[in-house]
N, C-alpha and C positions, 0 to 999 in steps of 0.2 A: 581787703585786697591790697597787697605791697605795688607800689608802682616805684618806680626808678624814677623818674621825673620829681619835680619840684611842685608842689601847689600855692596857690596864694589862699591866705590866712581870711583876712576882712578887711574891710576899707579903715583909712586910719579913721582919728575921731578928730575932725574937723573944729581948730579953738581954743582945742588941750594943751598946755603944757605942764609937766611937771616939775615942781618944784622943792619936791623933798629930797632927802639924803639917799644915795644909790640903798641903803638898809629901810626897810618900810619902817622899823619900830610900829610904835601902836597907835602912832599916826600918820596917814596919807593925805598931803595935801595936795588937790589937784585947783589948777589955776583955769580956769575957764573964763570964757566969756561975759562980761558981769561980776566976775567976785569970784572969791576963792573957796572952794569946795573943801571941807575938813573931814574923811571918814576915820574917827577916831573909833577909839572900843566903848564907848558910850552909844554912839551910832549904829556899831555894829549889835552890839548888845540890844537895842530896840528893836532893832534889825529880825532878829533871830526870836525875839517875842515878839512881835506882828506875826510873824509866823503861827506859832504856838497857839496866839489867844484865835487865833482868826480859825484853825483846825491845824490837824496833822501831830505827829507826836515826833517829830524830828524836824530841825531846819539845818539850814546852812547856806553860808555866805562865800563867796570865790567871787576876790578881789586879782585883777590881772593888769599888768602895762607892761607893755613890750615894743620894741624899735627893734625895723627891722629892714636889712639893704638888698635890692635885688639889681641883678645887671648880667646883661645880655648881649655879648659879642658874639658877631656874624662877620664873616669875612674881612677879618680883622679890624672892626669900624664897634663901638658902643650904639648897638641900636636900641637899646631901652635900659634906662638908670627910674628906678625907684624906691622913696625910701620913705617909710611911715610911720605911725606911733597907733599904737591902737591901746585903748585904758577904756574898765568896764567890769561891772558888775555883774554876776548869775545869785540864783538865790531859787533854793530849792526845800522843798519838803516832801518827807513821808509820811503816809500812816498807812502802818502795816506792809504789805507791800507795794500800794498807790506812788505813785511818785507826780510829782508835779514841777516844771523847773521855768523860770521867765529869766529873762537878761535885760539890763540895761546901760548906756553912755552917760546917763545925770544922774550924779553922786550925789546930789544933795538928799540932803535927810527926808525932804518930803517927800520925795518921789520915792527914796527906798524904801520907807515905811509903806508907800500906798504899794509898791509892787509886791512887797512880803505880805501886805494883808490879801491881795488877788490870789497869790500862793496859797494859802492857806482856806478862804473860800472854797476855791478850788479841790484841795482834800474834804474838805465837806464835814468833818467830825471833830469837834476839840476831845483831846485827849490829855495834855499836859495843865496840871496846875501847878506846878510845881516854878517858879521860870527861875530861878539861881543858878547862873552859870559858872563857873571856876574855871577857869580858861588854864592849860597846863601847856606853860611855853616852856618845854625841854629844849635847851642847844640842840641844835643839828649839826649834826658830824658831817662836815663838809668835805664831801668826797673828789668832786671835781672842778679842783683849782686850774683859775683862768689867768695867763700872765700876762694877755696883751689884748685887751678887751673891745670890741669892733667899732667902739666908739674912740679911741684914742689914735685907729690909724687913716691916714687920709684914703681918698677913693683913687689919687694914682695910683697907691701903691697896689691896692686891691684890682685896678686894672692890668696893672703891670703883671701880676699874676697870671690873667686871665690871657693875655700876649701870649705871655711862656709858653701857655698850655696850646694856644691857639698853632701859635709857628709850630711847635713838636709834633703834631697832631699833623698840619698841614701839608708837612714837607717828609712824612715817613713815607710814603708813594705817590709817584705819578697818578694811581688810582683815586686818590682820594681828589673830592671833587668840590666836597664842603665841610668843613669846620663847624661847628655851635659851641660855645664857651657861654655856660650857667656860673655866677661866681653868687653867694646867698648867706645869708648870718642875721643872728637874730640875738636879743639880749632880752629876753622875760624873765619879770617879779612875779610872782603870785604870792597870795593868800589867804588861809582856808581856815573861817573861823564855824564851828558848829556847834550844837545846843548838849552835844554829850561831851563836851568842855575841848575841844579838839581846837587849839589853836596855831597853825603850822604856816610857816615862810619859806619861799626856795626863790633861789636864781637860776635859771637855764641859759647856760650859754651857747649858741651852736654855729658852725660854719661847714661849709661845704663847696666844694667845685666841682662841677659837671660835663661834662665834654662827650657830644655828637658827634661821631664823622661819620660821612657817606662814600663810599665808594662805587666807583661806575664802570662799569663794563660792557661791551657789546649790547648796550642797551638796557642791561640787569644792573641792580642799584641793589645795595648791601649796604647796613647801618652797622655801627659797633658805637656803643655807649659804655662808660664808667664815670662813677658819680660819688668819688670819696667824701666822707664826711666825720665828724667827732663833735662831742661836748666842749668844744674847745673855743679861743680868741684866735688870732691871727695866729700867732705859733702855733697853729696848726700847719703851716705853710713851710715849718722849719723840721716835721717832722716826716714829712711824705715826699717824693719827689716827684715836684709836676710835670716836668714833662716827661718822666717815664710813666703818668696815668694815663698823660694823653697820647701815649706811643700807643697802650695799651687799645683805648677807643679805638684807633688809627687800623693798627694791627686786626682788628675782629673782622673791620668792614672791609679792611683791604683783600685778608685771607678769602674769606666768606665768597667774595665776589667773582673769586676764581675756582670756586669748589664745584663738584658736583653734585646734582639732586641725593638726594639721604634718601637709602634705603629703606622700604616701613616692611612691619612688621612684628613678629614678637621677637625679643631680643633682649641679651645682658647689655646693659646700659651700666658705666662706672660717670658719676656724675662725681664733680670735681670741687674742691674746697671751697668757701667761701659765698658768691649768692645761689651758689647750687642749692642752701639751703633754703630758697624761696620755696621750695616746694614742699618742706615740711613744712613751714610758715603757714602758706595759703592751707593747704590741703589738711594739715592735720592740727598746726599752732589755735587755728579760728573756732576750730573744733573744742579746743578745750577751754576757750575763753566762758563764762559765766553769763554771760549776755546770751549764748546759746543754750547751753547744756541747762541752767535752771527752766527753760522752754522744752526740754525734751527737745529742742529743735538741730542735736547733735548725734553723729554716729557715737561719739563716746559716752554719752548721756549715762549714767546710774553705773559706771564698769571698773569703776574706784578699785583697786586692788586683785583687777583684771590681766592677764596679759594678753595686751594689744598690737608690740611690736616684736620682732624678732630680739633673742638675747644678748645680741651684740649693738642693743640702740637703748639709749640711755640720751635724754633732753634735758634742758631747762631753758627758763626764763630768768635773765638776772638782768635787774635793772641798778643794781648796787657796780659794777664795771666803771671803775674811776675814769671819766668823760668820755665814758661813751654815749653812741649816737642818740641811743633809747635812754640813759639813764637819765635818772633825777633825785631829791636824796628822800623826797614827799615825793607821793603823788597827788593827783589833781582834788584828792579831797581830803588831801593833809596826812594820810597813812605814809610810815616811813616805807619806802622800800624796800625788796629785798629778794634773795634768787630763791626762787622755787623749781623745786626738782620739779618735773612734770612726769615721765617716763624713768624706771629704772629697771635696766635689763631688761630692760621689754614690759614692764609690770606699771600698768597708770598707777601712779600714786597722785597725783594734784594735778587741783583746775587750777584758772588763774581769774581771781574772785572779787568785785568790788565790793560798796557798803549796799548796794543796794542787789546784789549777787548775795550777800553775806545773810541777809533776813529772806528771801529766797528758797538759798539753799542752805541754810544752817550751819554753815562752813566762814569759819574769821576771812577776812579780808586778806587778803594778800599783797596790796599796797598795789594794785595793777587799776585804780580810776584813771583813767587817762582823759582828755578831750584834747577837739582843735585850738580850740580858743573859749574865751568868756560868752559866746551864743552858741555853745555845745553844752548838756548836759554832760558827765563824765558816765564812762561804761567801760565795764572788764576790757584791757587790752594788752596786748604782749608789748614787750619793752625792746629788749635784745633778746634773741631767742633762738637756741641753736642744739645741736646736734653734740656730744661729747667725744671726745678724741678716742680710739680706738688703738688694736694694738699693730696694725699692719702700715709699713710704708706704703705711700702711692704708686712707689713702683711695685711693688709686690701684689698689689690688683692687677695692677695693668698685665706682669708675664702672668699671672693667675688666668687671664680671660683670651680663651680659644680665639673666639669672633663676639665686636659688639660691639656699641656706641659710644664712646669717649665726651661727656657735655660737659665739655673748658666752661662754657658763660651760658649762664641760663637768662631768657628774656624774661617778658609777660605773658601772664595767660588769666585764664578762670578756674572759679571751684565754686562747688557749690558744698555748705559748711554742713548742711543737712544731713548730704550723702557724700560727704567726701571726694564726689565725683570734679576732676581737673583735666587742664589740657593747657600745655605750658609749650613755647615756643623754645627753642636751643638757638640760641644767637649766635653759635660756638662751637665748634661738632668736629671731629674725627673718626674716623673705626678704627675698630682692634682688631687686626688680624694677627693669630699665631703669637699671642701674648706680646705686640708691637704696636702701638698708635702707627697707624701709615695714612692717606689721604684724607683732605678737609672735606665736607660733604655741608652741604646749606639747608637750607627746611626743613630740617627736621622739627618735629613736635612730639613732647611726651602726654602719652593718655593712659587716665587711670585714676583708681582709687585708693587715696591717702594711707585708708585706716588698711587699706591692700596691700599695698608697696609696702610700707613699713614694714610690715612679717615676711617680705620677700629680700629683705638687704640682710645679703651673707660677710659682707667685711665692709669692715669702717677704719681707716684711716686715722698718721699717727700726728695728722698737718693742718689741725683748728684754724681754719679764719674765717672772720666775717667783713660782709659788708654791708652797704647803706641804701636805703630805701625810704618811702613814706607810703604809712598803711592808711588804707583809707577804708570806712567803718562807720556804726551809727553816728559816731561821737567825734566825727570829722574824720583829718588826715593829719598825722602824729607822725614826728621820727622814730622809725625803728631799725635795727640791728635784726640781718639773718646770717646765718651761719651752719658750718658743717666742718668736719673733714669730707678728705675723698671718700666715698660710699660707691658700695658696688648692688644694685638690685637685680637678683639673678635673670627675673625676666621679666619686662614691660611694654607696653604695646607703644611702637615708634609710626610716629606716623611720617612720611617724604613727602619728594614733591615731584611732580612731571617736570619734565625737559621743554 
């Protein structure tokens, strides 16, 4: 489930500091309370046989630290600043397809060994005699470079931002009634050593602002949100302009609030670039994630080489997109990244597959482990993930379309990943009359089936963007990237609202 909103991760670790080199190298020193914790690759490596001897015929270690700022303006005043460190270990084993995963905050050697051997237990069967690790530390091609990293800049400045957005936001109409300014960044290490000699390092850097308004009218209350984000430090702030996002918020709720009820029924619906692609996300993305589909518990389930969408729809997943919101250059169990076609011309070609997706369903890895943090097991998930440009302008839908629904900004809603089955709020809505956007309309809701719509979109757009969200999922709540151009689906059931 993508949500717009921001979540909190885990409490920090209470004691911790760290005192190694911003580069983890092959030793992590953590400074705690009492004395100084060392998880070097001898640790690790005993690590990963307690595993082994104890059962299971696969281990793995995920070592995490992260710092991270959250803050909260309301009516121009900071009403929540916090900032935290969270460092910690997961430690996990297979055999065969069993999986078994525990987490821990004390690095020390003895506790990792005792919680690798309860791991192992746990699988029940020893299988490996073998225990000689070669650990293959290939460079990583460092894709997205950070220049102004969120520890170097103070919290005015990062407040001052939050201002900008707040006054643009506030002062775009008389209707608007209140402001929320979310300003959030985070700076995590990982590291991901395993027993098939897999030893892989990353930095994620990421920042974001958020912006709420409400608008009021004759007693009717209309919300508009946008929540830009990137892989980015602080220059991200030199690349967007803030307060034309928060005009943006400003603008949905103000519009919205003077609209009338949205007409339901069935109808051409042209959904509009950028998080319009939530709803391939939700409805069709989840579907082909590997955490489903190895359950049979997907509409797309065994359709490999099927065609499933109409020939003018063509996806992927690419989490290789230099800083963006979903990318990383590993994923959470050390596979390099990388775009996978999901859809072409309408024809499934790729799921999007983890390692334990991979012995499952017979199918390599994809580099999609993702989790929330060090007490998530990692599981199949989409990175950025979107829609591919097509050949029509958006205005060439728009005179294309007699009469029909216009969704500028798509909200939240639900799906179910089984049956495809959705129901997606429009934050954002116009009709077409007579191949012309004319009057804003409010309530509307789209209903319907993913793996449906999709064979029902007759033109796609020639205007790709995405934007930012967090998907939330077995394996927590992750930044992702959704996306589309303008898409037209010839007809989908609209649902309104009474007067």
């Amino acid at each position: 489930m993508l949500s717009t909103s921001h979540r909190s991760y885990s409490t920090p670790v209470e004691g911790v500091e760290i005192v190694s080199t911003p580069n983890l190298g092959s030793s992590i020193m953590v400074k705690k309370k009492g004395g100084i914790t060392v998880l070097n690759e001898s640790v690790i490596r005993d690590v990963l046989s307690a595993v082994l001897k104890s059962g299971g015929d696969f281990a793995e270690l995920f070592f995490e630290r992260k710092y991270e700022n959250r803050y909260e303006l309301k009516d121009g005043k900071i009403e929540q600043a916090t900032s935290g460190e969270i460092v910690g270990v997961g430690i996990r084993g297979f055999l065969g397809t069993k999986a078994v995963y525990a987490y821990t905050n004390d690095l020390s050697r003895e506790n990792l060994i005792n919680v690798a051997k309860k791991v192992g237990e746990a699988l029940g069967e020893t299988k490996v005699e073998d225990l000689t690790f070669n650990f293959n530390r290939t460079k990583r091609k460092e894709r997205h470079v950070v220049l102004i990293p969120p520890a170097q800049v103070e919290k005015t400045d990062k407040v001052s931002v939050m201002k900008k957005a707040y006054y643009a936001a506030k002062n775009y109409s008389e209707l608007i009634k209140q402001v929320v300014v979310w300003y959030w960044d985070y700076d995590q290490e990982i590291l991901v050593a395993n027993s098939e000699g897999t030893w892989a390092e990353d930095r994620r850097v990421r920042t974001r602002l958020m912006i709420n308004a409400v608008a009021e009218k004759d007693g009717v209350l209309e919300r508009g949100f946008y929540g830009p984000g990137a892989g980015m430090g602080f220059e991200f702030f030199d690349r967007i302009d803030v307060e034309e996002a928060a005009k943006k918020a400003a603008r949905i709720a103000a519009r919205m609030v003077e609209a009338e009820p949205a007409p339901a029924g069935k109808m051409t619906v042209v959904i509009a670039n950028g998080f319009g692609g939530v709803i391939f996300h939700e409805a069709v993305g989840h579907g082909l994630e590997a955490t489903s589909v190895a359950k049979g518990a997907s509409v797309f389930a065994g359709k490999l080489g099927q065609k499933v969408a109409a020939e003018c729809v063509s996806a992927v997943d690419d989490a290789t997109i230099p800083n963006g919101w979903g990318s990383a250059n590993v994923d959470d169990e050390g596979t390099p990244t990388q775009r996978t076609l999901l859809i072409d011309k309408g024809v499934l070609v790729g799921y999007l597959v983890d390692k334990l997706g991979e012995r499952r369903m017979g199918m390599k890895s994809t580099g999609s482990g993702r989790r929330q943090d060090y007490t998530f097991p990692p599981t199949s998930r989409m990175s950025n993930t979107f829609i591919l440009p097509g050949d029509y302008h958006p205005e060439e839908i728009i005179a294309a379309t007699e009469y029909g629904l216009y969704a500028k900004t798509m909200g939240g809603g639900s799906v179910n990943p089984a049956t495809g089955e959705f129901n997606f709020a429009v934050s954002e809505a116009y009709l077409i009359e007579k191949g012309r956007i004319t009057k804003p309309v409010r309530g509307a809701t789209l209903i319907g089936k993913g793996h449906e719509i999709i064979q029902k979109i007759d033109m796609v757009g020639n205007d790709l963007a995405r934007d930012q969200g967090m998907c939330g999922s077995f394996s927590g709540s992750v930044p992702a990237d959704v996306g589309q151009p303008t898409i037209r689906v010839k007809e989908i059931v609209v649902g309104g609202r009474n007067k």
